[in-house]
C-alpha positions as CSV (number, residue, x, y, z in Angstrom):
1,X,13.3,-29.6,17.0
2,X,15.7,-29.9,14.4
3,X,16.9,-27.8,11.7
4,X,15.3,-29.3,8.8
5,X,12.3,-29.7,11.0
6,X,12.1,-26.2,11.7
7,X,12.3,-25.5,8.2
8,X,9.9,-28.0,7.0
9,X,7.4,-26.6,10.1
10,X,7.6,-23.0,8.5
11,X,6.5,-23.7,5.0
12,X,4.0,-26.5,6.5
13,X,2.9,-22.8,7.9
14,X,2.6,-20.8,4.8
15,X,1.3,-23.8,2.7
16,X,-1.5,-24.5,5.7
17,X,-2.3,-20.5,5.5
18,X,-2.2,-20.1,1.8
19,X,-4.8,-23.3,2.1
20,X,-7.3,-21.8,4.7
21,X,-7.5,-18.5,2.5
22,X,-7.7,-20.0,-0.5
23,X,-9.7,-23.1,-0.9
24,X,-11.7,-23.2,2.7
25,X,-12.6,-19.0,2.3
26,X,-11.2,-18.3,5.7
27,X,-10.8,-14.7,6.6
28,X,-7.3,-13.5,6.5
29,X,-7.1,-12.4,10.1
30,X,-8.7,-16.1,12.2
31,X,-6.8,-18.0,9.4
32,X,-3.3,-16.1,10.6
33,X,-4.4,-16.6,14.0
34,X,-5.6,-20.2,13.7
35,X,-2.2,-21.4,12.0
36,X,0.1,-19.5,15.0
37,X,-1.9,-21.9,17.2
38,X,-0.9,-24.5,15.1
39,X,2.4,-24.1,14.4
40,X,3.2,-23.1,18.2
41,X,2.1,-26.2,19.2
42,X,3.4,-28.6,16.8
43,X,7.1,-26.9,17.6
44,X,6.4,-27.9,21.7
45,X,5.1,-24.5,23.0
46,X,3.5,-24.9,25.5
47,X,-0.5,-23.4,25.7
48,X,0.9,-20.2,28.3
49,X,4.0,-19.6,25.8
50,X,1.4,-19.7,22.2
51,X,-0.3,-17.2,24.8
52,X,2.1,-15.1,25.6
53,X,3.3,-15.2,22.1
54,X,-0.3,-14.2,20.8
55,X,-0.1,-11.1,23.7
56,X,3.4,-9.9,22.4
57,X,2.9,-10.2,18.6
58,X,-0.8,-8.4,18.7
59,X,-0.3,-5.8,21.0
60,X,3.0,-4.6,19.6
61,X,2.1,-4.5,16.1
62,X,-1.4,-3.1,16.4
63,X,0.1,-0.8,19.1
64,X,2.3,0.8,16.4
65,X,-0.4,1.0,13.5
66,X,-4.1,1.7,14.9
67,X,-3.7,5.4,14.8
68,X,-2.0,5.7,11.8
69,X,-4.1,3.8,9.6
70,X,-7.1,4.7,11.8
71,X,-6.5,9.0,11.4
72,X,-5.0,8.0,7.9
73,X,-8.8,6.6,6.9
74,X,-10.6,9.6,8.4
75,X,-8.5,11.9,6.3
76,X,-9.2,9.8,3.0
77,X,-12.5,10.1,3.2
78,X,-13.0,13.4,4.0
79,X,-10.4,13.8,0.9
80,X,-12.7,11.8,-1.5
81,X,-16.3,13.3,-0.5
82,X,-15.3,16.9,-0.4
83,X,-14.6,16.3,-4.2
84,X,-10.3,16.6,-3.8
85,X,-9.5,13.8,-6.0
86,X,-11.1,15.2,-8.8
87,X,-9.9,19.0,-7.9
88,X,-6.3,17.5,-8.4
89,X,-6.7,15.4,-11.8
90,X,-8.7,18.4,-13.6
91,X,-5.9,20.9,-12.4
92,X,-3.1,19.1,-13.2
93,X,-4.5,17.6,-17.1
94,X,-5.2,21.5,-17.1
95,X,-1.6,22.7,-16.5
96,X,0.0,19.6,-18.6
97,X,-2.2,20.0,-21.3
98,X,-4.0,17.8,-23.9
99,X,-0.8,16.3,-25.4
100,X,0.4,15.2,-22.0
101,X,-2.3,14.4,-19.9
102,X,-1.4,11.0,-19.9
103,X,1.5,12.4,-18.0
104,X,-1.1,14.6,-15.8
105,X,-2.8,11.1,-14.8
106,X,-0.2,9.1,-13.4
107,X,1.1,12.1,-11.3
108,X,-2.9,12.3,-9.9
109,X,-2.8,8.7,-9.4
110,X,0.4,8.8,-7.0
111,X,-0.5,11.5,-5.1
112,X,-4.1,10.7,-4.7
113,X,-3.7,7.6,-3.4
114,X,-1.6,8.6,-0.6
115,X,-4.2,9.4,1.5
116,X,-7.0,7.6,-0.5
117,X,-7.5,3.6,-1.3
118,X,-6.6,2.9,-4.4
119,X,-10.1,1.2,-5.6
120,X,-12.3,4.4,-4.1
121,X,-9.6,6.7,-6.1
122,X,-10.2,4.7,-9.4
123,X,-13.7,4.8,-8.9
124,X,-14.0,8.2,-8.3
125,X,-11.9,9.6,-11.2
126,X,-12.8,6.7,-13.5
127,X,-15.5,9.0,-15.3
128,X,-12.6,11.4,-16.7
129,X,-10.9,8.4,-18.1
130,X,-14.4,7.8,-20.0
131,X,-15.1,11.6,-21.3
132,X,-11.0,11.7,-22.7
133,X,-11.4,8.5,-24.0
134,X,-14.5,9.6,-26.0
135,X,-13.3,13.1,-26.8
136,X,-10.0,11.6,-28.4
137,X,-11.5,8.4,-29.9
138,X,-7.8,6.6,-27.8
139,X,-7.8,3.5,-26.3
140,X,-9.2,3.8,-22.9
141,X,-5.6,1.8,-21.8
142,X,-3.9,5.5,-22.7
143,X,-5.2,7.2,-19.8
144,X,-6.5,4.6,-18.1
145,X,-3.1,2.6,-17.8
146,X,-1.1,5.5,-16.4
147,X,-3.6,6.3,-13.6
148,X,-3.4,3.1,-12.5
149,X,0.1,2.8,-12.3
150,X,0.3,5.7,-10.0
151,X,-2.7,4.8,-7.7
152,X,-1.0,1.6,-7.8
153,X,3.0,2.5,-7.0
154,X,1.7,4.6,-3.9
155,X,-0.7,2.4,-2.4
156,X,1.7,-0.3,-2.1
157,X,4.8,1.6,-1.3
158,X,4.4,5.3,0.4
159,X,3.1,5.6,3.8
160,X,0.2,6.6,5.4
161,X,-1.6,3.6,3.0
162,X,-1.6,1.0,4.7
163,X,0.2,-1.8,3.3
164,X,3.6,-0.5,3.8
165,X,2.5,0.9,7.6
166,X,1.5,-2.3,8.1
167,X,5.0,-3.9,6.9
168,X,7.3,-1.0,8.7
169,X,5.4,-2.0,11.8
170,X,5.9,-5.5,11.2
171,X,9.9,-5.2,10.8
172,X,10.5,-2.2,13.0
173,X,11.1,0.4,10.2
174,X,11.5,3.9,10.5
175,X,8.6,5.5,8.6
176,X,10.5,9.0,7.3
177,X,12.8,6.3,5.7
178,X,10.1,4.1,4.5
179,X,8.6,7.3,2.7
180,X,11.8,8.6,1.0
181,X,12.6,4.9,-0.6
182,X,9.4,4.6,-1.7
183,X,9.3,7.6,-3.7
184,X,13.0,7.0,-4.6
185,X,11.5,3.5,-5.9
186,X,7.9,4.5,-6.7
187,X,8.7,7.3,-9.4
188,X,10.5,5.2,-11.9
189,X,8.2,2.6,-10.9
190,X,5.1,4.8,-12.3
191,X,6.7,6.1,-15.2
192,X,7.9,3.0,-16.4
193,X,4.6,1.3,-16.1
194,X,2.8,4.5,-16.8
195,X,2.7,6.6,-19.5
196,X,5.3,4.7,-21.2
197,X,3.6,1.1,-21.0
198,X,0.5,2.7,-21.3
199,X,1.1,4.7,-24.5
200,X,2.8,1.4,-25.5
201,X,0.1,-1.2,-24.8
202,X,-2.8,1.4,-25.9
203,X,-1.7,1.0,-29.5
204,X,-2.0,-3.3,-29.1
205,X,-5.3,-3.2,-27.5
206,X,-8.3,-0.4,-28.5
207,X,-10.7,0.0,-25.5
208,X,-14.0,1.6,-26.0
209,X,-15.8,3.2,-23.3
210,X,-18.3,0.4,-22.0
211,X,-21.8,1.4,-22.4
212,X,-23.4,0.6,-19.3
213,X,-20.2,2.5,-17.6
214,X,-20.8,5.5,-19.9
215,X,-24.7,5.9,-19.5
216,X,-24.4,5.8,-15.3
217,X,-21.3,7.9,-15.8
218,X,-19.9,10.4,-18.0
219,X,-22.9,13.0,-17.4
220,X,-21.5,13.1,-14.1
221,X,-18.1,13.3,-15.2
222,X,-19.0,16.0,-17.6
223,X,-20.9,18.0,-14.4
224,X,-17.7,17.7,-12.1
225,X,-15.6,19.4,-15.2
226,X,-17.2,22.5,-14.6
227,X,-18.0,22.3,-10.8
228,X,-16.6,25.5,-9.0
229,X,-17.5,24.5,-5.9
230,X,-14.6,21.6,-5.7
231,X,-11.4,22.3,-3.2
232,X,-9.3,24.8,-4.8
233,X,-5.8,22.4,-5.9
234,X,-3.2,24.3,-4.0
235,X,-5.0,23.4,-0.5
236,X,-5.6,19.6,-1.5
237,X,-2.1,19.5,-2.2
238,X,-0.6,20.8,1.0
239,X,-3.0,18.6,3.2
240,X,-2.2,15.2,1.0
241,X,2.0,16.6,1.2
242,X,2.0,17.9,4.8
243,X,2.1,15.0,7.0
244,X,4.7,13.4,4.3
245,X,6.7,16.5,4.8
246,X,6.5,16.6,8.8
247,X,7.1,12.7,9.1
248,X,10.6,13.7,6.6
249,X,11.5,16.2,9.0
250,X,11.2,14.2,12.3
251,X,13.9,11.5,10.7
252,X,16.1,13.7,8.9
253,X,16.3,16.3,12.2
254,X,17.4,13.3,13.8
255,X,20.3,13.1,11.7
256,X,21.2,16.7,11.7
257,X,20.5,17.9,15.2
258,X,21.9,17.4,18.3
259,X,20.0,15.0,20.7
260,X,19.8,18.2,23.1
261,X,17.9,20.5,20.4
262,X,15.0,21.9,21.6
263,X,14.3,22.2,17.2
264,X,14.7,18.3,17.5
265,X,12.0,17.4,20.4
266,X,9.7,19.9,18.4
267,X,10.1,17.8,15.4
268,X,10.1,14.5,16.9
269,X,6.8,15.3,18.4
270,X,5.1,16.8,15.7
271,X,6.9,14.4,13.2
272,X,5.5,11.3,14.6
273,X,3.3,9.5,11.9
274,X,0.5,9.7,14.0
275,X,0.8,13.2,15.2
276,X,1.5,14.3,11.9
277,X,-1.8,12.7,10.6
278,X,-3.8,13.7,13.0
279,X,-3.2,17.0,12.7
280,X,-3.7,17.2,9.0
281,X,-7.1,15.4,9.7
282,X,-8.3,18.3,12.1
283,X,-7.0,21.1,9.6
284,X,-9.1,18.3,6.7
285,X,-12.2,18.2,9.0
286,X,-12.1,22.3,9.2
287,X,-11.1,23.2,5.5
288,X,-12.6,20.8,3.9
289,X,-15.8,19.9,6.1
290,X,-16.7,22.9,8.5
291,X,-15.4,25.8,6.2
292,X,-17.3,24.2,3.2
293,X,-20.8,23.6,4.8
294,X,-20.8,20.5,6.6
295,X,-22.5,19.9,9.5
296,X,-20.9,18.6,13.0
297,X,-22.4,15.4,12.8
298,X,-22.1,14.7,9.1
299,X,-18.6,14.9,9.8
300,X,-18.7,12.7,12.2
301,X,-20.4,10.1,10.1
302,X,-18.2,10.3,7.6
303,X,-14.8,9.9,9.9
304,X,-17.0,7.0,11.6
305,X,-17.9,4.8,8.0
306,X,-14.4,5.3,6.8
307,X,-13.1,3.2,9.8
308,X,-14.9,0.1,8.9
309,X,-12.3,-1.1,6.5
310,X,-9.4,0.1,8.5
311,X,-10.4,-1.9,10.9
312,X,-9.9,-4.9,8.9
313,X,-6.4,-4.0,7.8
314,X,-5.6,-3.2,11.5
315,X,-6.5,-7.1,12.2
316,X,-4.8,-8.8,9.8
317,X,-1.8,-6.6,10.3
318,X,-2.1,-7.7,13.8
319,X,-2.9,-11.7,13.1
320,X,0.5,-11.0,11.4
321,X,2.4,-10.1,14.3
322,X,1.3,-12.9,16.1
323,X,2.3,-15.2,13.6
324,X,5.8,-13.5,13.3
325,X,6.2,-13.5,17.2
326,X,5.3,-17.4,17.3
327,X,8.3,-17.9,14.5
328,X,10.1,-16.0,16.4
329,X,9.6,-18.0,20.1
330,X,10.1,-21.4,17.8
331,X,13.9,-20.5,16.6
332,X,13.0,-20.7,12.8
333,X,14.4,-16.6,12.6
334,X,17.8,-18.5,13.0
335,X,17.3,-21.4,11.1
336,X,16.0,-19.5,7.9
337,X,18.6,-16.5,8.4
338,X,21.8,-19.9,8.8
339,X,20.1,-21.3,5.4
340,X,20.0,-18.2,3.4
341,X,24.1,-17.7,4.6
342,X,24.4,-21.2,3.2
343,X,22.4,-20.4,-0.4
344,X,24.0,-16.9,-0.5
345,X,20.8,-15.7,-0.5
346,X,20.4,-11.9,-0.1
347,X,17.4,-11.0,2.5
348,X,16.5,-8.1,0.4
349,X,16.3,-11.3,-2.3
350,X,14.3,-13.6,0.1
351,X,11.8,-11.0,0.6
352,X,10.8,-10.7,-2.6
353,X,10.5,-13.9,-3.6
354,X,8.6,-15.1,-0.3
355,X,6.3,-12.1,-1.7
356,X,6.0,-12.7,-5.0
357,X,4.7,-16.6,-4.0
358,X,2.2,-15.6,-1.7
359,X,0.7,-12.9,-4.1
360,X,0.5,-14.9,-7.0
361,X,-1.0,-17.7,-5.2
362,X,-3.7,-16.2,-3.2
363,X,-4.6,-12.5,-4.8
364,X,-4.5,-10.5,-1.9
365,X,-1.2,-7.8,-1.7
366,X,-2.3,-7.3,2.0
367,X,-1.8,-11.1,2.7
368,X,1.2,-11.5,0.5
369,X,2.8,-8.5,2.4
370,X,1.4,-9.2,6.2
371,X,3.2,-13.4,5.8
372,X,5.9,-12.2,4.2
373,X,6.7,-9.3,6.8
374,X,5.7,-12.3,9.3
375,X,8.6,-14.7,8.1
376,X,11.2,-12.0,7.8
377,X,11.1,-10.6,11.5
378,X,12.6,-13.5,13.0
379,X,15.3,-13.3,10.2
380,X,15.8,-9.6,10.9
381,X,16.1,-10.5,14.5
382,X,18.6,-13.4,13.9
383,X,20.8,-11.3,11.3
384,X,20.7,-8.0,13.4
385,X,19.6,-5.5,10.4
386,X,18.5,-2.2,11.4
387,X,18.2,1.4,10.3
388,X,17.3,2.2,6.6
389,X,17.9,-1.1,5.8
390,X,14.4,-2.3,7.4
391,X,12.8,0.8,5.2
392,X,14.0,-0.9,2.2
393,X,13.1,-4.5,3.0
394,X,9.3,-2.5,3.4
395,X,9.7,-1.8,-0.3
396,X,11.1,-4.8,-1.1
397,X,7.9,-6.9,0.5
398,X,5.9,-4.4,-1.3
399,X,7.3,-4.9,-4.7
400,X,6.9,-8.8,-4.3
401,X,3.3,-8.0,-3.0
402,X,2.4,-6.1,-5.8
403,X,3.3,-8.5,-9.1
404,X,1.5,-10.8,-11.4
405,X,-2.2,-9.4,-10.5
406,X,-4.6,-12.3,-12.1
407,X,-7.8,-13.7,-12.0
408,X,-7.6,-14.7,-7.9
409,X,-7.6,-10.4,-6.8
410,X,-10.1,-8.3,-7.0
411,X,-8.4,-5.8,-8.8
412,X,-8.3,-7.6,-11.4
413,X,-11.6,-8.0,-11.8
414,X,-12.2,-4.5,-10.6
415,X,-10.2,-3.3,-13.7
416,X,-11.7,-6.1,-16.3
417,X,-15.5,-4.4,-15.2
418,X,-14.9,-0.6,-15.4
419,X,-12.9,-1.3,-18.2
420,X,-15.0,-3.9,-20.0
421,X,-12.1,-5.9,-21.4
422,X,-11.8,-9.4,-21.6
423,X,-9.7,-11.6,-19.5
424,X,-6.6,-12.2,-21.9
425,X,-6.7,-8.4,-22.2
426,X,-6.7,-7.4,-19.1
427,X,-3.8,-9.8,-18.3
428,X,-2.0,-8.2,-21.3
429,X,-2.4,-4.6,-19.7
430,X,-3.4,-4.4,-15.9
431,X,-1.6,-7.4,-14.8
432,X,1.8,-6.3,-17.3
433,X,1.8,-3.2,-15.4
434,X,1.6,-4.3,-11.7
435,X,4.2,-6.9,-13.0
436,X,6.5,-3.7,-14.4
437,X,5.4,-2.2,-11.0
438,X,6.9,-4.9,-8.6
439,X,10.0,-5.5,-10.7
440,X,11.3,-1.7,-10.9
441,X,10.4,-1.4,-7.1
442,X,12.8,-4.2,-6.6
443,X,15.2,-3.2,-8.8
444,X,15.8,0.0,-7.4
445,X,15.7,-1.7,-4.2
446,X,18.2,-4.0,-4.5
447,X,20.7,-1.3,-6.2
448,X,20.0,1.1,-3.0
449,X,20.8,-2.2,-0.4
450,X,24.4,-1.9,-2.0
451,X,25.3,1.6,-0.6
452,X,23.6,1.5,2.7
């Protein structure tokens, strides 16, 4: 096939993608797979090479992620029944005190959601929002802007969550580097669209407490203030930082050591993202299940429901890969990486953009993140990028995945309903922010690419 063809057949891919999730409602994962088919065979594969391609692309992604995200769920939950999300925001607005505790929210937010979803996190510490908002008489959007901006920066951009496991297995990244630019990129990221937007918008758009949130709510909110029987905060914090720190020290030792240290093989083992999670989720299990009253089997339950929607992002993450491998097999890696020479086009550039378009047309920052992971592979493969580099392309893809939230996600809406705003305001505050988010994220991304 030629060039233009090629080219022509790749966005005929997204556009047919973006079409099946959008107007015909067709899951994420069969509408990745179904388009692979198609666009295998309309480049001339032939039905044992689509095959093949469908073999390589799921089995090597999901390969790389299943445990991670898998372990990584198990160890959320456990985290958000045991009561640890709300340990950590009642400590830390203790320690930062009333003037600051806007500061004391966003800091919650982005370690929180680490090991948490973001929407479970929001819903569990949403009730605090409600009894500061009341005790203060402040917009809502003052505290409720800066959480969100720090459940949102780490959800999207520091590993174990998902999305940017899903994108580093996607493009071969190395996690430990994956981590370290997406805090590098993440902390601006929060405080920008954090506190300071927050403190900023908050005095343009007066939130009350909605009433139906506030009578099923803020009794329970006002209980958990005054629970002593939550996780004391010093041992939430070394569980949510320990497999962050062990996954740092497996790719930094390999830079310092020498391939012969027997410090080195210790650290590569235990430093492996899914060794490192799965033993904070047996130390989680013990300290936060056994030690604190739970029964065998209830932890069992509880590690077994918070697989359900891992299982999903496992999928689609997979779907992804095959659809990645089939642009690979067809040539249209080279072709894409020859016309970005020709534009002068950036990858780091490309990436976001291709991100950016697929969010703000179909909602979902999983599906923006899985096709455009999926079109940069065969790029990567064809340019011969490697090291740090792919860590930073992660970040990239997740700032592109993460702008312009509107009316087609569901966090939107999940926002517009626990915050009972209208729709103009919430795109004035929630989808500002995730905007702010993505374009600091890329910023700092694209000033990094130039030294490495």
């Amino acid at each position: 096939m030629s060039t233009t063809g090629l080219i022509l057949l790749a966005a005929f891919g997204v556009a047919l993608l973006l079409f099946l999730v959008i107007r015909v409602k067709l899951q994420a994962f069969i509408a990745l797979i179904v388009v692979s088919y198609i666009i295998g065979l309309l480049a001339g594969m032939s039905p044992t090479e689509i095959f093949e391609a469908v073999a390589a692309g799921m089995g090597g992604t999901v390969g790389e992620i299943a445990v991670i995200i898998g372990i990584g769920a198990m160890f959320g939950e456990i985290l958000k029944v045991s009561g640890g999300a709300e340990r950590l925001a009642l400590t830390l607005m203790n320690k930062f005190g009333e003037k600051r505790v806007n500061w004391a929210l966003v800091l919650t937010g982005f370690i929180i959601s680490i090991p948490v979803f973001l929407d479970v996190a929001f819903v569990i510490l949403v009730p605090i929002l409600y009894s500061l908002a009341q005790k203060t008489g402040k917009s809502l959007l003052y505290y409720g802007i800066p959480l969100l901006a720090g459940l949102a920066v780490t959800h999207s951009f520091v590993p174990p969550t998902p999305g940017p496991i899903a994108v580093a297995s996607l493009l071969g990244a190395n996690i430990g580097w994956v981590i370290l630019f997406g805090l590098i990129a993440g902390i601006p990221a929060a405080i920008i669209a954090g506190p300071i937007f927050g403190t900023y918008i908050s005095k343009k758009i007066h939130v009350e407490v909605p009433k139906v949130m506030l009578e099923n709510m803020v009794e329970e909110a006002k209980g958990k203030e005054y629970d002593k029987e939550l996780p004391s905060f010093s041992m939430i914090a070394v569980l949510i930082l320990l497999p962050l720190i062990l996954i740092l020290l497996n790719t930094f030792g390999g830079v310092m050591l020498a391939e012969d240290s027997t410090l080195l093989t210790v650290l590569t083992f235990i430093g492996n993202p899914g060794v490192a999670l799965t033993i904070t989720a047996l130390l989680t299990f013990y300290l936060l299940g056994t030690r604190r009253g739970y029964s065998k089997e209830e932890i069992q339950e509880i590690a077994t429901k918070s697989l359900e929607p891992a299982g999903i992002i496992i999928l689609i993450t997979g779907a992804g890969g095959v659809f990645g491998q089939v642009l690979v097999e067809t040539g249209i890696g080279d072709v894409l990486a020859n016309s970005m020479n020709n534009l002068n086009m950036p990858i780091i550039v490309f990436a976001f953009l291709v991100a950016s378009a697929v969010r703000i047309a179909q909602g979902s920052a999983t599906v923006a993140m899985v096709t455009a992971a999926s079109l940069i592979t065969p790029v990567i493969d064809s340019l011969g990028i490697g090291g740090p580099m792919l860590a930073l392309l992660v970040i990239t893809i997740a700032s592109g995945a993460t702008i312009a939230s509107h009316v087609n996600d569901s966090g939107f809406w999940m926002v517009n309903r626990f915050f009972g705003m209208s729709e103009k305001d919430t795109l004035k505050s929630w989808t500002v922010m995730e905007t702010i988010i993505a374009f600091v994220g890329f910023g700092v991304s694209l000033i990094i690419s130039m030294f490495i």
